[in-house]
Structure formats: C-alpha cells, structure tokens
C-alpha positions as CSV (number, residue, x, y, z in Angstrom):
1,X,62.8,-21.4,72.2
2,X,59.7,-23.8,72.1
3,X,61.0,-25.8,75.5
4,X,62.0,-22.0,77.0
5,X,58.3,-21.2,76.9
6,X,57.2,-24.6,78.1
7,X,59.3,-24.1,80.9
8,X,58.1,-20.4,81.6
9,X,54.3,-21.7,81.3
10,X,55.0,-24.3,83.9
11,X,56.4,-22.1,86.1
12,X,53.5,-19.1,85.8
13,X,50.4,-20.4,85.7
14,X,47.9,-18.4,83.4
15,X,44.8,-17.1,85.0
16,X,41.9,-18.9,83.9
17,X,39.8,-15.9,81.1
18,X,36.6,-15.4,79.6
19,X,38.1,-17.3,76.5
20,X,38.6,-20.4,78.6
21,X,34.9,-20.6,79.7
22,X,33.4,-20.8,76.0
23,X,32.5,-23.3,74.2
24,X,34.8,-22.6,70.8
25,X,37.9,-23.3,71.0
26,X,40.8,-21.1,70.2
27,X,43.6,-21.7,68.3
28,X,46.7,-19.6,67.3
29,X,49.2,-21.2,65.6
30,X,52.9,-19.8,63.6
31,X,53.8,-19.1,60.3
32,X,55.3,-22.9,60.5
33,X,51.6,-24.4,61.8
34,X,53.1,-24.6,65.5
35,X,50.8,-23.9,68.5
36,X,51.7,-20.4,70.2
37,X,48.1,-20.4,72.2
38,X,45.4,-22.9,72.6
39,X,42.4,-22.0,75.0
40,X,41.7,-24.3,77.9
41,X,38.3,-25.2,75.6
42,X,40.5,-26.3,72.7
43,X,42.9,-28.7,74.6
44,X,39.5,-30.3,76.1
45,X,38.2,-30.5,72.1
46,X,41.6,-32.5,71.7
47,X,41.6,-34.6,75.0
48,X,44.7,-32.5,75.9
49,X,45.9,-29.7,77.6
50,X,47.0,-25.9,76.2
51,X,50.7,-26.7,77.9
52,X,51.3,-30.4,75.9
53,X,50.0,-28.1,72.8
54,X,52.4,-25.4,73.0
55,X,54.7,-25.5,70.6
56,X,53.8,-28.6,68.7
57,X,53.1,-28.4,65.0
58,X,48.8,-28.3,64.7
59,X,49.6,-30.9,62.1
60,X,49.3,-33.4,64.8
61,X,46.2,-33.1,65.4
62,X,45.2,-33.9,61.7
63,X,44.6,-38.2,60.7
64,X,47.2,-39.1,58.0
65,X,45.0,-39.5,55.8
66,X,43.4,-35.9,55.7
67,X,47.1,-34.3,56.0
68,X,47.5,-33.1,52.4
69,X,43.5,-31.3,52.8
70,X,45.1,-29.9,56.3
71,X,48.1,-28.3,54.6
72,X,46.4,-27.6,51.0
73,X,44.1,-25.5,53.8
74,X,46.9,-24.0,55.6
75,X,48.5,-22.9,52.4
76,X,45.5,-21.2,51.2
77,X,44.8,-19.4,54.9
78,X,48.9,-18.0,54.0
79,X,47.4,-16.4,50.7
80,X,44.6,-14.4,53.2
81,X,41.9,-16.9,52.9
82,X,39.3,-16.0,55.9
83,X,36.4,-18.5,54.9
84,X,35.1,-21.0,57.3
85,X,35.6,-24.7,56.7
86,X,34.6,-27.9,58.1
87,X,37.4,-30.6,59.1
88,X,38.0,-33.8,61.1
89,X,40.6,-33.3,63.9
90,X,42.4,-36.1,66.0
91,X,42.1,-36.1,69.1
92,X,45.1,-37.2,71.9
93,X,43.4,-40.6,72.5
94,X,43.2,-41.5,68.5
95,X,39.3,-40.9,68.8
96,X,37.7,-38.3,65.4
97,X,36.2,-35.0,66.3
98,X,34.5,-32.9,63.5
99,X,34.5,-29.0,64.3
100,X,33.5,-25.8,62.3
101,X,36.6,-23.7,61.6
102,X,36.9,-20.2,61.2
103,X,40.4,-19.4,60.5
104,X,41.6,-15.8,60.2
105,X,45.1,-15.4,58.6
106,X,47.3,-12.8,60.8
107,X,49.9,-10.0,59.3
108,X,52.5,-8.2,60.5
109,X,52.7,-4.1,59.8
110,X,54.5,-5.0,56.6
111,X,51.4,-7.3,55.4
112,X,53.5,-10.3,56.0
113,X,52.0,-13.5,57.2
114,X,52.7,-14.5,60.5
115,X,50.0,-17.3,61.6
116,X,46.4,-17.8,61.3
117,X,44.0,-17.2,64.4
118,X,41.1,-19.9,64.8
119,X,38.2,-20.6,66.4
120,X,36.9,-24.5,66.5
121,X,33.5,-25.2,67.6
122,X,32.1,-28.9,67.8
123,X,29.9,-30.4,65.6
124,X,27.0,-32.1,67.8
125,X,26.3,-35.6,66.4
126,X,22.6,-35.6,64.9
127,X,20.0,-38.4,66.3
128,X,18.5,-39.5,63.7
C-alpha cells in the first residue's frame, strides 16, 4: 500500500498550501509511527523531501542512541499525551537538528488511536 501511494504522489503533484509556506513543520504519522503527511517545511527540517518521507517509519529520523526516548515518547502520545517536548532529530545527511514538538495524539469515532499529528519548529542556535 505504502509503494501504491508513492506511486500515486509521483504521478499527482500536490499543490503547494498555506501549510507549506510556514515555518513549523508538520508531521502526521500512523498508529505504527509511519509517515502519512509531512509538509514541504518538515522535509526541509530533515534535508529531505515529503515524497522520500511517505511511508517510512518516523523512527528514522531518530539517532540510535535517543531511539528508546523516541518510542518511550511515542508510547505515551498512544495513551493521549498532548504535552509539548523537546527532541533531537536526524537529519538525511547524518547532521542533529533540535526542534520543539507539539504532538497531538489522533482517535478514531470509537476513541481508538490512530496516529499522532505534530508540529516541529526549529530551535535557533543561541550566540553566546
């Protein structure tokens, strides 16, 4: 299914939105942590682009060594947690990006979990 909707977003390109011209990123990804939407603003966060992201697990995007935090966090946005956290993403070229998180869990009619909904903004680098 995941290469059927490559295929179909190669063929139809999407129409650039308001979304794609600010500067948080947006995420959506599955009940399994795999990308269903990324805004043309998250894809430049990750040095990528919203077609390589679809259907990939967002789990990629996390170092190795922060992958137990990533899913400990995932877990706890499955159990309705809606607070805003702070987190270190990997970016296509192996190079860290820190972003602000706010990550809303999403429900189906029957209450039952079906992904989470995020918006990333960049952390700006302070001079000291």
């Amino acid at each position: 299914m995941q290469q059927a909707l490559r295929k179909r977003a190669e063929r139809v390109p999407l129409p650039e939105t308001p979304v794609d011209q600010e500067k948080d990123g947006i995420w959506i990804i599955d009940m399994e942590g795999k990308t269903v939407y990324a805004s043309a603003r998250m894809a430049e966060i990750l040095l990528t682009s919203p077609l390589e992201m679809m259907g990939r697990s967002a789990f990629v995007y996390v170092f190795p060594e922060d992958l137990d935090t990533a899913k400990r966090l995932f877990e706890f946005k499955k159990s309705g947690d809606a607070n805003s956290f702070r987190f270190r993403l990997c970016r296509q070229d192996g190079s860290p990006i820190f972003v602000d998180v706010q990550g809303t869990p999403m429900h189906n009619s029957i209450g039952r979990f079906t992904g989470i909904v995020g918006t990333f903004r960049t952390i700006e680098k302070h001079k000291p």
